[in-house]
N, C-alpha and C positions, 0 to 999 in steps of 0.2 A: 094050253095057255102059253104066252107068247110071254118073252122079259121084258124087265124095264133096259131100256138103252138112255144113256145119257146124249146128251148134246154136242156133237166133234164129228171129227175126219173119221170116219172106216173105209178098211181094205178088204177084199176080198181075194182069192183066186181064182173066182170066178165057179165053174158050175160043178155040180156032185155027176149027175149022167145025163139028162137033157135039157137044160141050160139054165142058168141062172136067171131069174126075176127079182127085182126090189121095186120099193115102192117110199115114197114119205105119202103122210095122208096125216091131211085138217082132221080126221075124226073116223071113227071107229063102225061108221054104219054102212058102210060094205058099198055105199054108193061110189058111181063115176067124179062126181064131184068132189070128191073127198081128196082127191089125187091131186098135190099137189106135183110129186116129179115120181116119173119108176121112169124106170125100162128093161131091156132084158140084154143081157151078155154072154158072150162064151168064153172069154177069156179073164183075167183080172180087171177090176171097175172098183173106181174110191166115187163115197156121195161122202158129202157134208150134209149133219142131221144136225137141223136149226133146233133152240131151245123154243121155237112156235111149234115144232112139229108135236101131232098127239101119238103117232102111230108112225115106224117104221115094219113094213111088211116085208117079209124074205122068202122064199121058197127055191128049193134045188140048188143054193149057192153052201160053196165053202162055207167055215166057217168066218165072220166078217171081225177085224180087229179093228180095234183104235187107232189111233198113228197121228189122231193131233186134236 
């Protein structure tokens, strides 16, 4: 089960061993639609996570901080 994240700037370093993915998502049902921005990185990558997002998804990234 995934945390709650607040609404701000995060940073990451980008990937643990094969590369980092994020995602913000309208909603929690696993659909295409639901996306409203991801992409995938190899190095360090900041999103801004809107107080509209329901879901920020992560997988194989650093750990992601705050920073504003």
């Amino acid at each position: 089960m995934g945390n709650d994240i607040k609404a701000g700037t995060y940073r990451t370093e980008g990937k643990n061993q094969y590369g980092c993915y994020w995602a913000r998502l309208s909603d929690t049902t696993g659909e295409l639609n639901a996306i409203i921005a991801n992409g995938n990185v190899q190095g360090p990558a900041i999103v801004k996570v809107a107080a509209s997002d329901k879901a920020f998804q992560t997988t194989d990234c650093k750990p992601w901080k705050k920073i504003g």
